[in-house]
Each structure stands twice: as C-alpha cells, then as structure tokens.
Backbone as a chain_set.jsonl record, in Angstrom:
{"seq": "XXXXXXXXXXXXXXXXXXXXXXXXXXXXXXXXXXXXXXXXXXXXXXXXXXXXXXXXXXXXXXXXXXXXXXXXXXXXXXXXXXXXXXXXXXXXXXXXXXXXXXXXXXXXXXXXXXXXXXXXXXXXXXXXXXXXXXXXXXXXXXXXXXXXXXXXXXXXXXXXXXXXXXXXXXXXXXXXXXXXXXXXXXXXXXXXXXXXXXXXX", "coords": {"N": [[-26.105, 22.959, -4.844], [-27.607, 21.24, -3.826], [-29.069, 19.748, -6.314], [-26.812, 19.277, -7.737], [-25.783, 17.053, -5.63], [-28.395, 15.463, -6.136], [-27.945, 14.44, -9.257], [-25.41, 12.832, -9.018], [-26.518, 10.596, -7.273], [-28.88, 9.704, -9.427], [-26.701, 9.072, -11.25], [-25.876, 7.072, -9.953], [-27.445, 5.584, -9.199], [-28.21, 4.366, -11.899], [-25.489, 3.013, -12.536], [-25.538, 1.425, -10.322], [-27.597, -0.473, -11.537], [-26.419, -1.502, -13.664], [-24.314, -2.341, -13.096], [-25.475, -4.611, -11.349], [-27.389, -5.529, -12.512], [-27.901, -5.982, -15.146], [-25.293, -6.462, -15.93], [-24.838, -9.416, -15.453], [-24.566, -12.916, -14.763], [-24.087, -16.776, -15.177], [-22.082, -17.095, -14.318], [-20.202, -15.379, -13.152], [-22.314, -15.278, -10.978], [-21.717, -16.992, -9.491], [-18.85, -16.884, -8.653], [-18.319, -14.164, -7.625], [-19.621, -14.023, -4.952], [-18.021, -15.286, -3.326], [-15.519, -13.196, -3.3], [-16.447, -11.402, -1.266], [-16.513, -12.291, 1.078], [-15.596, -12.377, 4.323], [-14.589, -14.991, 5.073], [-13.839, -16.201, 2.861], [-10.934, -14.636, 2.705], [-9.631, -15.22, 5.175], [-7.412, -17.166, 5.518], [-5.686, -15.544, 4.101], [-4.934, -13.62, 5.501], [-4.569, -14.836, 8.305], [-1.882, -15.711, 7.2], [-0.323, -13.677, 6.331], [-0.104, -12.804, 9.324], [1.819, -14.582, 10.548], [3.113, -14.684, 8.88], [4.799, -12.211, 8.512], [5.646, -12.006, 11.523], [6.845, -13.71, 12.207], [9.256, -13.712, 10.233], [9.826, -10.916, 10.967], [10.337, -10.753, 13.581], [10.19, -8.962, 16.097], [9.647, -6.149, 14.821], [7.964, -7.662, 13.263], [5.834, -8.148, 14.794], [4.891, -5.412, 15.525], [3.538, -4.517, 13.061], [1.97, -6.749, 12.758], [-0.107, -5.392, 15.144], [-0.49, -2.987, 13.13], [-1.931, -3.503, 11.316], [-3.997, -4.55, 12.229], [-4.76, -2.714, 13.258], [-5.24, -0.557, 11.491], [-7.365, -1.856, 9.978], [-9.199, -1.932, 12.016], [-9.732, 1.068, 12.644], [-10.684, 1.731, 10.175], [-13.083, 0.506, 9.938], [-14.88, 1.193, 11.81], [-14.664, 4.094, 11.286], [-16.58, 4.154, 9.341], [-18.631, 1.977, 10.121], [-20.002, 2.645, 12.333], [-19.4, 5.627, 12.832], [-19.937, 7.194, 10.414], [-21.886, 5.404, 8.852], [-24.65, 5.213, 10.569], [-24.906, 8.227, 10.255], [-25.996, 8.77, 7.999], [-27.548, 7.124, 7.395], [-28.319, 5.661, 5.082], [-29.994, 3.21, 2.868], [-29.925, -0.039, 1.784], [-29.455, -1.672, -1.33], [-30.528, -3.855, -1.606], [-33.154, -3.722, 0.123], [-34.274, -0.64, -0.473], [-37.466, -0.074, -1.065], [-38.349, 0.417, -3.406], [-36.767, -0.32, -5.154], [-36.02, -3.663, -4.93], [-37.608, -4.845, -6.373], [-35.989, -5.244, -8.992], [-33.558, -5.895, -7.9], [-30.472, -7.454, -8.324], [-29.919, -9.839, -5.735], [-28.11, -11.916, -4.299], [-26.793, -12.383, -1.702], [-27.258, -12.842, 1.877], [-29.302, -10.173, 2.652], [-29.131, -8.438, 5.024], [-29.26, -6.314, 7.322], [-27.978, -3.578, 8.194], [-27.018, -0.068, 7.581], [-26.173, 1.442, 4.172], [-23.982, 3.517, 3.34], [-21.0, 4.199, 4.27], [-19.007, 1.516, 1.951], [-18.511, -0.908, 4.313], [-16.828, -3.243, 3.728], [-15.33, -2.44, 1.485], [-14.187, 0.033, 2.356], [-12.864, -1.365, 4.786], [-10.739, -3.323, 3.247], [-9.763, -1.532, 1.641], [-8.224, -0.328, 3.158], [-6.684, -1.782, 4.24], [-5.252, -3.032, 2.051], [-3.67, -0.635, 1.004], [-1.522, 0.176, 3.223], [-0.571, -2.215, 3.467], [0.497, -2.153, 0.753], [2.284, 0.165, 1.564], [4.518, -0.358, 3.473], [5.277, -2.329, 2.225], [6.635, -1.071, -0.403], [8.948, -1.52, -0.886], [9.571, -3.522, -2.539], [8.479, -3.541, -4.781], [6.457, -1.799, -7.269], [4.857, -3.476, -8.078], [3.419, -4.547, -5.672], [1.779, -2.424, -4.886], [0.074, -2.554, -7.217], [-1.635, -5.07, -7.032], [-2.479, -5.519, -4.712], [-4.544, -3.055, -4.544], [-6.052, -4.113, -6.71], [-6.906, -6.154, -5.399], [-8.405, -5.069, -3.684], [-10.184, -3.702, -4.759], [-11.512, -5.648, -6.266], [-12.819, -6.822, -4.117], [-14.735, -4.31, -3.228], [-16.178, -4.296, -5.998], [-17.656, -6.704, -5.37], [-19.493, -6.278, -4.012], [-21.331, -4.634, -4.559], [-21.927, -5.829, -6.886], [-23.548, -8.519, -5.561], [-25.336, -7.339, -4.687], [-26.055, -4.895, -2.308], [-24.648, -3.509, -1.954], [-24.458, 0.288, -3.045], [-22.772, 1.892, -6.018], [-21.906, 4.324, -5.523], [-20.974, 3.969, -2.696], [-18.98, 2.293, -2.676], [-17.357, 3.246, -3.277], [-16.927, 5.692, -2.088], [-16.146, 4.462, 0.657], [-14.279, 3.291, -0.042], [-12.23, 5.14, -0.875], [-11.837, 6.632, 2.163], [-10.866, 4.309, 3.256], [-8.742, 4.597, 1.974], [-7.476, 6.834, 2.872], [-7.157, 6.022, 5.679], [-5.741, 4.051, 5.459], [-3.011, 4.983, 4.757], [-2.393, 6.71, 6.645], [-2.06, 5.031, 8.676], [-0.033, 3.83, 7.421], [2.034, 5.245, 6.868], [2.788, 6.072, 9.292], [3.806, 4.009, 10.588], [5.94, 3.117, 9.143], [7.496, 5.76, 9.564], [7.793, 5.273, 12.274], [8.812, 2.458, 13.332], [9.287, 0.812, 10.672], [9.735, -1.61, 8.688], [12.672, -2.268, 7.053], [13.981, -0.562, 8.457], [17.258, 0.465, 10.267], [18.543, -0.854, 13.559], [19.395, 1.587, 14.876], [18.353, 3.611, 13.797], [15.581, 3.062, 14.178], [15.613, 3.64, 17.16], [16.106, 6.69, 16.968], [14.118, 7.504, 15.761], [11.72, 6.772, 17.502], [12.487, 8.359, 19.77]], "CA": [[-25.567, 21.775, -4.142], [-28.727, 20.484, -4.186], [-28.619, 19.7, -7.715], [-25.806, 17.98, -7.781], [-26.661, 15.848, -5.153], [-29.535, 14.754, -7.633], [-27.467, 14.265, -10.048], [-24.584, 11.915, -8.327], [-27.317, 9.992, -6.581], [-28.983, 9.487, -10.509], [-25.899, 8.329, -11.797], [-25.371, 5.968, -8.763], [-28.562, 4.305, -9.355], [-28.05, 4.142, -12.928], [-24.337, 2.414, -12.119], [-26.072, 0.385, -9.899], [-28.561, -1.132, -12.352], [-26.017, -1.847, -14.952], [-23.671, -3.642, -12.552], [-25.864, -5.721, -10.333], [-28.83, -6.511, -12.982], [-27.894, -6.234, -16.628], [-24.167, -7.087, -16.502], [-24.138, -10.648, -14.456], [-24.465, -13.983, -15.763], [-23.915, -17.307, -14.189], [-20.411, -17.841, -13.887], [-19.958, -14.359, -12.0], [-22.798, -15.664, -9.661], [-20.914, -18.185, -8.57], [-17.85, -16.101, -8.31], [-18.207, -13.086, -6.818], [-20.214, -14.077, -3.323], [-16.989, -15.071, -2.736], [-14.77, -12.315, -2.89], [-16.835, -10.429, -0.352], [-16.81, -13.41, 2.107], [-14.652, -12.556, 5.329], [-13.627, -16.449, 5.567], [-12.3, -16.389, 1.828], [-9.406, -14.093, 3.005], [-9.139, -15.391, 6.646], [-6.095, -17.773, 5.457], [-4.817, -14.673, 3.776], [-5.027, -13.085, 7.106], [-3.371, -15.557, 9.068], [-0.499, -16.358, 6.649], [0.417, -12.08, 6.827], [0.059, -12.138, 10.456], [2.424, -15.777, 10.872], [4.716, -14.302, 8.328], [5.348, -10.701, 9.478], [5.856, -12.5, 13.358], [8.117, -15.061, 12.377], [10.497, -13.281, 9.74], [10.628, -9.522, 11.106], [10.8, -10.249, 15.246], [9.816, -7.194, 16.831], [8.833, -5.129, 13.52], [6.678, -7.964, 12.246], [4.748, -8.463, 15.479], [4.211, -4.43, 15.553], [3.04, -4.6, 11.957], [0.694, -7.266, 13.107], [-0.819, -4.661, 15.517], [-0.61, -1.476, 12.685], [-2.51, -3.83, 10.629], [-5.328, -4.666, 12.719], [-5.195, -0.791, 13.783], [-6.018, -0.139, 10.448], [-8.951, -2.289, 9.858], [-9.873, -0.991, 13.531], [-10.279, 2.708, 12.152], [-11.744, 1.963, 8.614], [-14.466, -0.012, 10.558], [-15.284, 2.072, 12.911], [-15.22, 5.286, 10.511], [-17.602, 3.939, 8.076], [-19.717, 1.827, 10.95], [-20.066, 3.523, 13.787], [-19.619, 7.101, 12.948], [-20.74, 7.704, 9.365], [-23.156, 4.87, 8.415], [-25.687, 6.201, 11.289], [-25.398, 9.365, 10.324], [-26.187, 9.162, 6.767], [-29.081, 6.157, 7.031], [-28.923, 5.052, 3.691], [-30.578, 2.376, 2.876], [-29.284, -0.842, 0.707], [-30.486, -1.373, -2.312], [-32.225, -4.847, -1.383], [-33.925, -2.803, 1.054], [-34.838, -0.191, -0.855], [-38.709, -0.274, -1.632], [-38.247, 1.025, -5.034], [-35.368, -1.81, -6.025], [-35.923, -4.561, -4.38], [-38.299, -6.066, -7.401], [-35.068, -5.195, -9.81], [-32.264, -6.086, -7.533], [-30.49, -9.048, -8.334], [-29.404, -10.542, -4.679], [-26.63, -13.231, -3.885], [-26.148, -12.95, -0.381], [-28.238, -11.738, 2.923], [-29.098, -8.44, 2.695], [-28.46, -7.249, 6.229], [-30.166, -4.943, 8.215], [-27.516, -2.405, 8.094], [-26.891, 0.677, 6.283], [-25.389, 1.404, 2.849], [-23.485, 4.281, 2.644], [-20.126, 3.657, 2.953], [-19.582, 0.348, 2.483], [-17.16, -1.15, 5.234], [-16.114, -3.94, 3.28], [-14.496, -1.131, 0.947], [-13.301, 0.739, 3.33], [-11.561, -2.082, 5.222], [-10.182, -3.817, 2.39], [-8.922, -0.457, 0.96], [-7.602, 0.601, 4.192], [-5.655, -3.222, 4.704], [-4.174, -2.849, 0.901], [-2.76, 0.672, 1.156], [-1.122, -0.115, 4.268], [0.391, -3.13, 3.077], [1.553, -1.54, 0.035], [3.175, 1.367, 2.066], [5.226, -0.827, 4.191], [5.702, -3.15, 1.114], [6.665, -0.584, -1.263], [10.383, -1.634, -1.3], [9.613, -4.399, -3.034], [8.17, -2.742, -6.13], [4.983, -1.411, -8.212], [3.356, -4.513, -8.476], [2.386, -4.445, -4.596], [0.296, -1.797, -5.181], [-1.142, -3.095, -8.271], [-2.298, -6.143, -6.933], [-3.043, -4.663, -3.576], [-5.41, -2.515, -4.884], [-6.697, -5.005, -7.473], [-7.789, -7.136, -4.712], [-9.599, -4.455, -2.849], [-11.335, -3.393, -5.739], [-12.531, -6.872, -6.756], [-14.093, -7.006, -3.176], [-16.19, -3.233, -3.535], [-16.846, -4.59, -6.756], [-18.437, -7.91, -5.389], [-20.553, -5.443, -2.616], [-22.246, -4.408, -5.496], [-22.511, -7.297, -7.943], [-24.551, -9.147, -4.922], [-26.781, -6.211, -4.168], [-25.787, -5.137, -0.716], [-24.273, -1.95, -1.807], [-24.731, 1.052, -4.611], [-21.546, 2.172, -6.363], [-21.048, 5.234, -4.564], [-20.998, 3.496, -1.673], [-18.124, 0.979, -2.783], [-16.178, 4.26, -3.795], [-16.4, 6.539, -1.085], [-15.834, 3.431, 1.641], [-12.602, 2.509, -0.936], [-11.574, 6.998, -0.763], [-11.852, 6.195, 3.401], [-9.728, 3.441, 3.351], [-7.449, 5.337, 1.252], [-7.063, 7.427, 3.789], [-6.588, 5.412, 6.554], [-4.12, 3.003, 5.14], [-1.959, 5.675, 4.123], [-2.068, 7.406, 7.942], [-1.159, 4.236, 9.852], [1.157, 3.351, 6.706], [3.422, 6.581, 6.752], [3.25, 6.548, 10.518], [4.282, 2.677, 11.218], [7.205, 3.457, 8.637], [8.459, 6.562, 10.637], [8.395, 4.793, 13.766], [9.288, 0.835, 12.717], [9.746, 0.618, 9.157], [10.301, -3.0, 8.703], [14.017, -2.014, 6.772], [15.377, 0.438, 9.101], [18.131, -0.205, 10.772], [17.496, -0.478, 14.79], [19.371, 2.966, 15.222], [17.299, 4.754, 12.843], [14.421, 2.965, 14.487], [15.875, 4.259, 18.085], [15.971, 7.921, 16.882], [12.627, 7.751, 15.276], [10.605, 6.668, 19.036], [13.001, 9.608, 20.775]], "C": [[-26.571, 20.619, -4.182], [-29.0, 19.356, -5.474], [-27.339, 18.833, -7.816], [-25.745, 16.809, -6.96], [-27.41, 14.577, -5.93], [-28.852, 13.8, -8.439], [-26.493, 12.954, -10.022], [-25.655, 11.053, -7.831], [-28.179, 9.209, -8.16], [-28.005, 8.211, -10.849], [-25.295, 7.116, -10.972], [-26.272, 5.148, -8.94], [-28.528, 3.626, -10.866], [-26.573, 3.056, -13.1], [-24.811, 1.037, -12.023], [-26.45, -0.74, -10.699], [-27.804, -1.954, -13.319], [-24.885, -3.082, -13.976], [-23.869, -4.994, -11.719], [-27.038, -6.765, -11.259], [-28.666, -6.777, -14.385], [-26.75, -7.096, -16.722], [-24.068, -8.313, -15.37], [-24.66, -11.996, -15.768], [-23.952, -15.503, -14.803], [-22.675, -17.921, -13.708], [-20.125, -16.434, -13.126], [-21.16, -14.96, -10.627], [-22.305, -16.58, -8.906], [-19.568, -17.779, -8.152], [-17.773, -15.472, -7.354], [-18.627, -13.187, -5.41], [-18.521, -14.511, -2.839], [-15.829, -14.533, -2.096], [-14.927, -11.049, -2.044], [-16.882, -11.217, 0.832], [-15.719, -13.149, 2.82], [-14.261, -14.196, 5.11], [-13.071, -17.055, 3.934], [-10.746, -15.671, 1.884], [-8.908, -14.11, 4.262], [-7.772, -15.971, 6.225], [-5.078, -16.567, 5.121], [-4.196, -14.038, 4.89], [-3.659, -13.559, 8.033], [-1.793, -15.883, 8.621], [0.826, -14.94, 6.926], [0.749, -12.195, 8.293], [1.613, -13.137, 10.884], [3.831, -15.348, 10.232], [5.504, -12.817, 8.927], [6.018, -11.681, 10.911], [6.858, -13.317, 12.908], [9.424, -14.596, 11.471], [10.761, -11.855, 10.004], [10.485, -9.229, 12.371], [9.627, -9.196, 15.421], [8.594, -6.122, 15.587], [7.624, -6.22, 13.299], [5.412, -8.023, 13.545], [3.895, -6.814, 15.705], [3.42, -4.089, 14.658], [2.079, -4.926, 11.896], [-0.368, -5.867, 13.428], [-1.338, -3.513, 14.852], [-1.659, -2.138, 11.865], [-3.907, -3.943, 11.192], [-5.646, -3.454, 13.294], [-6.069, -0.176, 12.517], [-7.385, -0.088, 9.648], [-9.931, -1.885, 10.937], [-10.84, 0.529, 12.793], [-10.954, 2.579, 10.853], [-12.678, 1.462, 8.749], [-15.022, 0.587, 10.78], [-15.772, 3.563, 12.549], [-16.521, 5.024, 10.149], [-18.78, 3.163, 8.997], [-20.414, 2.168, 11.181], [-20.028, 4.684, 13.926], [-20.651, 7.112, 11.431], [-21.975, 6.924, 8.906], [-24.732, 5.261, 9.611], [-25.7, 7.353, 11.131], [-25.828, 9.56, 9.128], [-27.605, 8.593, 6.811], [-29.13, 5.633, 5.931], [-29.064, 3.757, 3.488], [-29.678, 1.352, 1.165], [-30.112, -0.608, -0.536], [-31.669, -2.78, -2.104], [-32.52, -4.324, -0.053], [-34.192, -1.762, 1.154], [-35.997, -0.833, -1.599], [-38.679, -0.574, -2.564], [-37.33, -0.157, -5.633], [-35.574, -3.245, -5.721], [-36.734, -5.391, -5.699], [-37.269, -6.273, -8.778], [-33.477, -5.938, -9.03], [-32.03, -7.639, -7.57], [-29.451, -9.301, -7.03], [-28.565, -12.048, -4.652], [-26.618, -13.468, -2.781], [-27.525, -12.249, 0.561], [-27.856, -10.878, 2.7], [-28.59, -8.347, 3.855], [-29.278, -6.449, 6.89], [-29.094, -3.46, 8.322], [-27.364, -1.06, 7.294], [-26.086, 0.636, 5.316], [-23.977, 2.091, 2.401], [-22.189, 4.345, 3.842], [-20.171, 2.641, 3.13], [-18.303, -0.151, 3.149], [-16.13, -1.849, 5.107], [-15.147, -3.056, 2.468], [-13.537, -0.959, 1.716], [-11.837, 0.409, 3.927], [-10.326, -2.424, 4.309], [-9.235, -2.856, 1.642], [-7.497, -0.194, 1.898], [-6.016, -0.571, 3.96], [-4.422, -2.604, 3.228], [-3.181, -1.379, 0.738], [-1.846, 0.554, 1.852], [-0.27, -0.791, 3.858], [1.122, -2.845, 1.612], [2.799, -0.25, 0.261], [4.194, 0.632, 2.613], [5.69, -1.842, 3.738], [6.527, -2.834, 0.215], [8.047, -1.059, -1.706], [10.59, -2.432, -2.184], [8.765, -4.463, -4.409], [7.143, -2.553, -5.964], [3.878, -2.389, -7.996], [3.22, -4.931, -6.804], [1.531, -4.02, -4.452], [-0.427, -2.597, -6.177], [-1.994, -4.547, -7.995], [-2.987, -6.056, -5.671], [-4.093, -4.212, -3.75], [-6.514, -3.298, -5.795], [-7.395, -5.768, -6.508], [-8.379, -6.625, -4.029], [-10.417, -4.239, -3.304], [-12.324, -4.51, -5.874], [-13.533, -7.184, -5.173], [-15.324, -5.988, -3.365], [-16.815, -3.775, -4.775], [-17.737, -5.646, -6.765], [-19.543, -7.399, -4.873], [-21.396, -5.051, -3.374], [-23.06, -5.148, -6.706], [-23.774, -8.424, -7.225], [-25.504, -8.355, -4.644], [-26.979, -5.443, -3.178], [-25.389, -3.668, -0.99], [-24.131, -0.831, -2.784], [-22.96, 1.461, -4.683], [-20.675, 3.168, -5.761], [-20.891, 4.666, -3.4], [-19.853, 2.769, -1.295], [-16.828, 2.592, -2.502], [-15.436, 5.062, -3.314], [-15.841, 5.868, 0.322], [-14.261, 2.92, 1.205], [-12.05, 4.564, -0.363], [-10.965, 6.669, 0.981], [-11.008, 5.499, 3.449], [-8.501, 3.513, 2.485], [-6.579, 5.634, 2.029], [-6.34, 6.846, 4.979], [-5.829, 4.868, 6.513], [-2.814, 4.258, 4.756], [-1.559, 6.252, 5.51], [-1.436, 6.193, 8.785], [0.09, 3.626, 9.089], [2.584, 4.129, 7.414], [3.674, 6.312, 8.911], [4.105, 4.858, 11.253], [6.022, 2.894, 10.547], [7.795, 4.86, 9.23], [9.057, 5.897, 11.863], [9.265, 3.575, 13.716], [9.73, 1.101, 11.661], [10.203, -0.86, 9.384], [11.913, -3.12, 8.033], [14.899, -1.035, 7.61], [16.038, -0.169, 10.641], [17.526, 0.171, 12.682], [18.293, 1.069, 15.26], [19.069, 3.692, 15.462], [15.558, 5.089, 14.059], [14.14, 3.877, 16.147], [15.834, 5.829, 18.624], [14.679, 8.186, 16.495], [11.783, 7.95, 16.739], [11.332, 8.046, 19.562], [12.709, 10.557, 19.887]], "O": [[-26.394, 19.437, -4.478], [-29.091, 18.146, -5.268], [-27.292, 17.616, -7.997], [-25.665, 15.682, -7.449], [-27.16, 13.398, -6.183], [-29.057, 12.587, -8.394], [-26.682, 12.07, -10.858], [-25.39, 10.197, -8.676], [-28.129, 7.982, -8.085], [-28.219, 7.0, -10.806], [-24.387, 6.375, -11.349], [-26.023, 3.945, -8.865], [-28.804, 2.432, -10.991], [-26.739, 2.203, -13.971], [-24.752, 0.05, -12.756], [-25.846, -1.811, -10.659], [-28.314, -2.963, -13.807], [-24.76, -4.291, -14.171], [-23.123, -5.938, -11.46], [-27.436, -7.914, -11.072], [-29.245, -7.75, -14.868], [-26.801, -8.177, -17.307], [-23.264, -8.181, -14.446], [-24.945, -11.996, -16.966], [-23.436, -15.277, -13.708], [-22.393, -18.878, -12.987], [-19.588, -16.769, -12.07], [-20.782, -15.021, -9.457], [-22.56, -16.824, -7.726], [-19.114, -18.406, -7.195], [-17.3, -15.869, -6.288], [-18.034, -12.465, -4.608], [-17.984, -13.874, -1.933], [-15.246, -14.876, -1.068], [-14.18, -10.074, -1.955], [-17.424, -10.621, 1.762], [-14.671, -13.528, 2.296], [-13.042, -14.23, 4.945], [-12.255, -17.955, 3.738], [-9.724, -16.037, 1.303], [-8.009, -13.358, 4.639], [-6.833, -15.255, 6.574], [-3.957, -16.482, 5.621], [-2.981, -14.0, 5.081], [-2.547, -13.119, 8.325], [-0.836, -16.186, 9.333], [1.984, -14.934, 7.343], [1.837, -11.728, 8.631], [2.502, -12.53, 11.481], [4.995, -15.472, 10.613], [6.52, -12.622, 9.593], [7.24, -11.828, 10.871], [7.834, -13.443, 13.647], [10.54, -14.982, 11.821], [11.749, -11.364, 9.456], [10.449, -8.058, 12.751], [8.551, -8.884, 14.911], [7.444, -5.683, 15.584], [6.467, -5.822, 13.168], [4.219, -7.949, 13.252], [2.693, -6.756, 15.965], [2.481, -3.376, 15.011], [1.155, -4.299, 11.378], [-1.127, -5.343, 12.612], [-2.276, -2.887, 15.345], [-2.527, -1.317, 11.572], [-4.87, -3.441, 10.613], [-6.751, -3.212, 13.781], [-7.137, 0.436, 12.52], [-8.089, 0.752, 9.088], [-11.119, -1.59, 10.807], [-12.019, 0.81, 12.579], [-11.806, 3.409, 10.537], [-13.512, 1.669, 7.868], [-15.97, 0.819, 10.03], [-16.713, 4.174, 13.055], [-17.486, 5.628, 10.616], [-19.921, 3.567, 8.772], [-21.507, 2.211, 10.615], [-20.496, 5.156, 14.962], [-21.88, 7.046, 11.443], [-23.0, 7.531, 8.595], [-25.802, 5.564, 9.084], [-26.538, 7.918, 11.834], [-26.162, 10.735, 8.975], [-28.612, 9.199, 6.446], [-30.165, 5.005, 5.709], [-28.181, 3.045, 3.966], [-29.172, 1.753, 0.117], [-31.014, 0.193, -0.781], [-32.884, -2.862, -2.282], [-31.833, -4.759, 0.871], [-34.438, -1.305, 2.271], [-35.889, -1.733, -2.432], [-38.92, -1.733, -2.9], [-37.537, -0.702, -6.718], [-35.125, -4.007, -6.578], [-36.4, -6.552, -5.936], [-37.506, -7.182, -9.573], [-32.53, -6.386, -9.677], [-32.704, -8.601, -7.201], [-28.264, -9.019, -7.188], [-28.853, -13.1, -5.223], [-26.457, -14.644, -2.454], [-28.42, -11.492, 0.184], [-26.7, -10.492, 2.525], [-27.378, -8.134, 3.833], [-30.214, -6.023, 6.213], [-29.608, -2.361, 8.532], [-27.71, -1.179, 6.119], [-25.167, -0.178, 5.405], [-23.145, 1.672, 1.597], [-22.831, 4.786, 4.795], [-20.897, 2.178, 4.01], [-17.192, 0.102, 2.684], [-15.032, -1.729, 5.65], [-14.013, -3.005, 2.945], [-12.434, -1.494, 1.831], [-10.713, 0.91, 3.905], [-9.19, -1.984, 4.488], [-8.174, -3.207, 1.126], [-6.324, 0.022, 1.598], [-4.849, -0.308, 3.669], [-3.326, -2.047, 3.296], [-2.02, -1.374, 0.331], [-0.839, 0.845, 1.206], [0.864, -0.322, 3.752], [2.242, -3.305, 1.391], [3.736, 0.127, -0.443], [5.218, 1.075, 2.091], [6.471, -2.497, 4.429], [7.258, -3.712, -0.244], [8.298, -0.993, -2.91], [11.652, -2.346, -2.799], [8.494, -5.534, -4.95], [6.556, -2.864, -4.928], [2.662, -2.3, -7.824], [2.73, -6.06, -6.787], [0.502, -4.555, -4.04], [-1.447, -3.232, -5.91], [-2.876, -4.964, -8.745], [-4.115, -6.544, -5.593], [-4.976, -4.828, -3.153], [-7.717, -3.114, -5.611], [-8.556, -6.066, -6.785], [-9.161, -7.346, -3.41], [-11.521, -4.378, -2.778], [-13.54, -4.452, -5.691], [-14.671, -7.653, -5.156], [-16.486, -6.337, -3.573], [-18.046, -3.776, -4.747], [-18.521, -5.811, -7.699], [-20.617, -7.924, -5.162], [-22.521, -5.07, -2.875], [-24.186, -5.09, -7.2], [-24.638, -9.006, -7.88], [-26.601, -8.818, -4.333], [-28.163, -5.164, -2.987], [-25.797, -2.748, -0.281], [-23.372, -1.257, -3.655], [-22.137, 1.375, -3.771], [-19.468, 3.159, -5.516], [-20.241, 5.568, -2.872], [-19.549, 2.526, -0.128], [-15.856, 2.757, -1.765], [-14.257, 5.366, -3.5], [-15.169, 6.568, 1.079], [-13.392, 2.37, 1.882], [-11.488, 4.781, 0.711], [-9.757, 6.475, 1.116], [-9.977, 6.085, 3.778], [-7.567, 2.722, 2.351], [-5.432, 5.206, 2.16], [-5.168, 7.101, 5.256], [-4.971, 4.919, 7.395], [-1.665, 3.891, 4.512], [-0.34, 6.332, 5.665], [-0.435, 6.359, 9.481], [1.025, 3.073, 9.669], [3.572, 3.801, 8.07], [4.735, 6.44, 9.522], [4.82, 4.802, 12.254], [7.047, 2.846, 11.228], [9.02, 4.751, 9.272], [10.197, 5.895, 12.327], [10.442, 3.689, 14.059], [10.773, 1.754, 11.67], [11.015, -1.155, 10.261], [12.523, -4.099, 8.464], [16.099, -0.786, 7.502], [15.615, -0.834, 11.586], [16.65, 0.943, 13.07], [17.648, 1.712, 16.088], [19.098, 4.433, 16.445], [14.894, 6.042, 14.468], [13.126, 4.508, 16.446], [15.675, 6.273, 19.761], [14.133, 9.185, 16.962], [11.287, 9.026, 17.073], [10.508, 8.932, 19.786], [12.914, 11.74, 20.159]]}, "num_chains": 1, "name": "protein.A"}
C-alpha cells in the first residue's frame, strides 16, 4: 500500500510539473486566473438563482436551496473534514517547489488536498445536470466542461497538485449526484404537483 502511495504521489508531482511549469505560456496566464475566480461566475450564480425563482415558482425557489445545499456539503467535506485531516501542503508552499512553481494567484495558507474549488464546482455541475437532464446530453457536457476548466485552472496557477483537482472533482461527483437524485424524487422541476404530493407522503 505503501508503495503505491509512492508511486501516485510520483506521478502527481510529475503531472504537476508538466501542467503548471512546462506547459503555460502567456496567453493562458492571462486566462486561466480567471476561471478559478469566485466573482467570474458570481453573475452565473445569480442569473440560475433569478431564473429557477422566477420561471419554476415553488420548484425553482427549492432548487435555489438544493443548490446552495450542494455547494454547502462539497465545502464542508473537502474543508472542514478532510483537508485537516490530511495536511497537505500546496505546492507554492511546498519547500521543495516553490523555486519551480510557476504562481498566478495568492497562495493561501490553506491546505491542498482536496481542492474545494473542484469539489464545489463538480458538486454545482452534476446537480445541475441531474435536474437538467431533460433537456439533453449537452448539459452534462458543458456542465462538466466548465468544472473541469476550473480544477484545471487550480493547478495551472499553482495552488493545487493534480490529484488534488481529481479527487475534490470524484467528491463533488458524489455530492451532486446525492442532492441531484434526491431533489428530483421529492420536487423534480417536471413533475406534475400530484406526483410531487405522493413523493413528500
């Protein structure tokens, strides 16, 4: 177990190296700080919460709440329970990296491992593709596309190693899929209010 450990931890630094220091250039530096920036997807934010509330009543304002439940728990996992218990350290704030790491943004004082932006961002897009899904394929695919391009920024600035993006994205797999399936049993933004009547009883 040991041993593999090693091994995963290797190939994470090796990841690392290739995505934060060899492969950039200066039109991604000017890019990417962005797509890890809470206040580039605040409008996004507000426009979901304004639209849910104003075209699905009742469902969209509970939606609101499943949504911010979601980011609630993929925070809070990866925070508050697991990042204190692991300790791991960034990479600009690892000793050993810090004269290789190419930085974009404040490091942080926090830990690394998972990373929350992941997490959240995973958690939000799952979610909203579960309770989207009616409306085809390409929710997910762009859903997911835009969570990715955030873990992938967490690492392009320096802030977080690859496993870190990966297992914080796995996490918010999870979670978006538990408050998904369970908002669509109870609500479902298409079911009729019957359905929805037999579902709560």
């Amino acid at each position: 177990m040991q041993k593999l450990i090693e091994t995963l931890i290797t190939w994470d630094y090796a990841a690392w190296y290739y995505l934060n220091t060899v492969w950039q250039n200066d039109v991604l530096d000017a890019i990417v700080p962005y797509l890890r920036n809470q206040w580039t997807w605040a409008p996004l934010y507000l426009f979901l919460l304004l639209f849910m509330t104003i075209n699905f009543g009742k469902k969209g304002l509970m939606w609101c709440v499943f949504f911010l439940l979601t980011f609630a728990i993929a925070d809070q996992l990866s925070a508050s329970l697991i990042k204190p218990y692991v300790h791991r350290l960034r990479p600009c704030n690892n000793p050993y990296l810090q004269q290789y790491v190419h930085l974009l943004v404040p490091c942080g004082s926090g830990y690394s491992f998972p990373s929350s932006h992941s997490a959240n961002h995973f958690a939000l897009a799952v979610f909203g593709s579960i309770t989207w899904q009616r409306h085809g394929k390409w929710i997910w695919h762009v859903s997911l596309l835009w969570a990715a391009s955030v873990a992938y920024a967490q690492v392009y600035v320096g802030v977080h190693f690859p496993l870190d993006v990966l297992c914080g994205g796995i996490l918010g797999v999870f979670a978006g899929i538990l408050t998904g399936k369970v908002f669509n049993r109870v609500y479902g933004l298409y079911k009729k209010e019957t359905e929805v009547v037999t579902s709560v009883h």
